[in-house]
N, C-alpha and C positions, 0 to 999 in steps of 0.2 A: 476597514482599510482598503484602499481602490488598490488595481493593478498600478504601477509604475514603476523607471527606471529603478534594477537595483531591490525591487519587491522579489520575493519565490513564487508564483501561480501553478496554483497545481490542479488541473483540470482534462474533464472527462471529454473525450470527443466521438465522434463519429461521422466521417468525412466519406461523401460520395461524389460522385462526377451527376452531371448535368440529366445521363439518362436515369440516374436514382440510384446506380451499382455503388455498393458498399468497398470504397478502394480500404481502405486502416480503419479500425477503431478501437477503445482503449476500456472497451465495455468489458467484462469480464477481466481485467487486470486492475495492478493499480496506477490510479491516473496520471497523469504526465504532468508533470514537476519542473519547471523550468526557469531559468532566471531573467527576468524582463529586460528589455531592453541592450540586450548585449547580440542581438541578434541569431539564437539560436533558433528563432523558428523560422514560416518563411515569414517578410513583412505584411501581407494583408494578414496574417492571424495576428504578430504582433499590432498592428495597429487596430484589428479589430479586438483586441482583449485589453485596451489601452483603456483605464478609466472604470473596467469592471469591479465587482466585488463578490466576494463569498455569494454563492446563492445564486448568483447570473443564470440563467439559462437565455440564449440566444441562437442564433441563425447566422454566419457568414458565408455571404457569397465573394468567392478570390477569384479576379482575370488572374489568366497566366501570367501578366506582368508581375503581378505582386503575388504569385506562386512560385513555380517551377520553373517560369521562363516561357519565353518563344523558342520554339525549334530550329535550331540552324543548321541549314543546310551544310555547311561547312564540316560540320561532327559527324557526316554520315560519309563513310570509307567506302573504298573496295578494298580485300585484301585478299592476296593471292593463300589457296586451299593448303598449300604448303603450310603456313605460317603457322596452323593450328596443328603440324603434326600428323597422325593416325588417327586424332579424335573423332567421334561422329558428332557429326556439328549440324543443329538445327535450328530452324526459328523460333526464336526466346529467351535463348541460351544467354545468360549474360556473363562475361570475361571482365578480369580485369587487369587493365595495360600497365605496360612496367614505368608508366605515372602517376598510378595508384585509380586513373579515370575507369568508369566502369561503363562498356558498351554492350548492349544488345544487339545479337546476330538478326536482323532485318529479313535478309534472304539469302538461301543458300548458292551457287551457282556450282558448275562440275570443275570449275577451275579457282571460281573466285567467291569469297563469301563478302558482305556487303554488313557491315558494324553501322551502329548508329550511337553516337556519345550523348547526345542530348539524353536527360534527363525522364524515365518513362511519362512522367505527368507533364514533362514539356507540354505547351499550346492545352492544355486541360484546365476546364474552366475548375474550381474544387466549394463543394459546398459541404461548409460543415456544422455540425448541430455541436455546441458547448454548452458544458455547464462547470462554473466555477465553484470548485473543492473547498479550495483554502489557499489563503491571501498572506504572506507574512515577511517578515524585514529580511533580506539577505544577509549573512554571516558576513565577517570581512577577506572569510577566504574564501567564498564562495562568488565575492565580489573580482577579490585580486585574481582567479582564476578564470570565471567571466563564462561558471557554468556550474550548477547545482550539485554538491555531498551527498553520499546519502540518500536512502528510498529513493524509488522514483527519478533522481537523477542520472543522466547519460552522458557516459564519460566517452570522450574522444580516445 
């Protein structure tokens, strides 16, 4: 059975950035389960796990377009030191705004701290090593929901 829309793919990864650093991997767990085509992953992994099967093992390399994105400068704040209260607020710290977006403190300043909303893999290129588990029909509620029951699946 190949991957496609509407299939479960449940598969092993391990994903690093271009210098070789290990950002996620799903080694020691169990493998990520996911329902094709409905966009829950980013699009270069779904497109590169389009047409797979049981047994795959493979190599993708994702630009940041079909990753995490390009960086926009627009998502990077200043925000006055007030706004975080009494906190101690450092670089890496990440908050999340009362839109549910989630930023990283960039740099501190003595009056002003500096948030970044872009996404931390924004502009990273991502390479990942796959290998495909098991390949099988989607339920029809797993369809109507438009995201995987059950083991390995992650619920919103």
């Amino acid at each position: 059975m190949l991957i496609s829309r509407h299939k479960v793919a449940s598969i092993h990864y391990t994903l690093t950035d271009d210098s070789g650093k290990v950002l996620d991997s799903s080694s020691g767990r169990e493998p990520l389960a996911y329902l094709h085509g409905e966009g829950n992953l980013i699009p270069g992994m779904e497109e590169g796990l389009e047409g797979r099967k049981k047994g795959d093992k493979f190599k993708l390399h994702i630009t940041p377009e079909k990753g995490y994105g390009v960086k926009d400068p627009a998502m990077v704040q200043k925000v006055p030191r007030a706004a975080f209260g009494d906190q101690k607020i450092e670089k890496g710290m990440q908050f999340r705004t009362q839109h549910g977006q989630v930023v990283t403190v960039t740099e501190t300043g003595l009056t002003e701290i500096t948030v970044d909303g872009n996404h931390p893999l924004a502009d990273v290129a991502l390479n990942f090593d796959v290998e495909v588990m098991e390949v099988r029909e989607a339920t029809a509620e797993e369809v109507a929901h438009g995201h995987v029951h059950g083991p390995g699946g992650h619920h919103h």
